[in-house]
C-alpha positions, 0 to 999 in steps of 0.5 A: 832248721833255719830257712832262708826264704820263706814261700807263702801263697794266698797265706791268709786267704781263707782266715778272718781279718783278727787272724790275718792281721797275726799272720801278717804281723809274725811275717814281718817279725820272722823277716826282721829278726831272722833275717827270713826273706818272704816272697808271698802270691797274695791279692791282700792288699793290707799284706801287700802294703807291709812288702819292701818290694811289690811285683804284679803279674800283668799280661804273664809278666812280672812287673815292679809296682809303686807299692799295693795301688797297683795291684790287681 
């Protein structure tokens, strides 16, 4: 199978910071060498500032960030 989008929430959540680091990195490998779109629901702030693109979820509404600052 080849997806095109991959949905991922609080991916590493529960790894240490070695293991996140890994996942974080294999993320951003699928998406530059398949071409695999990743939307992930994280509060990480490390994974959140490899995004191309940043939303926030503020007052139930979903709103563009400048990059991981804005996240809460």
């Amino acid at each position: 199978m080849q997806p095109t989008v991959l949905l991922a929430d609080e991916p590493s959540g529960n790894l240490d910071h070695q293991n996140a680091e890994s996942l974080h990195a294999l993320f951003a490998e699928l998406s530059r060498d398949l071409g695999l779109a990743i939307v992930v629901a994280t509060h990480n702030r490390a994974l959140a500032e490899r995004a191309d693109r940043v939303l926030v979820l503020a007052d139930g509404r979903l709103a563009p960030s400048d990059g991981a600052a804005g996240m809460v």
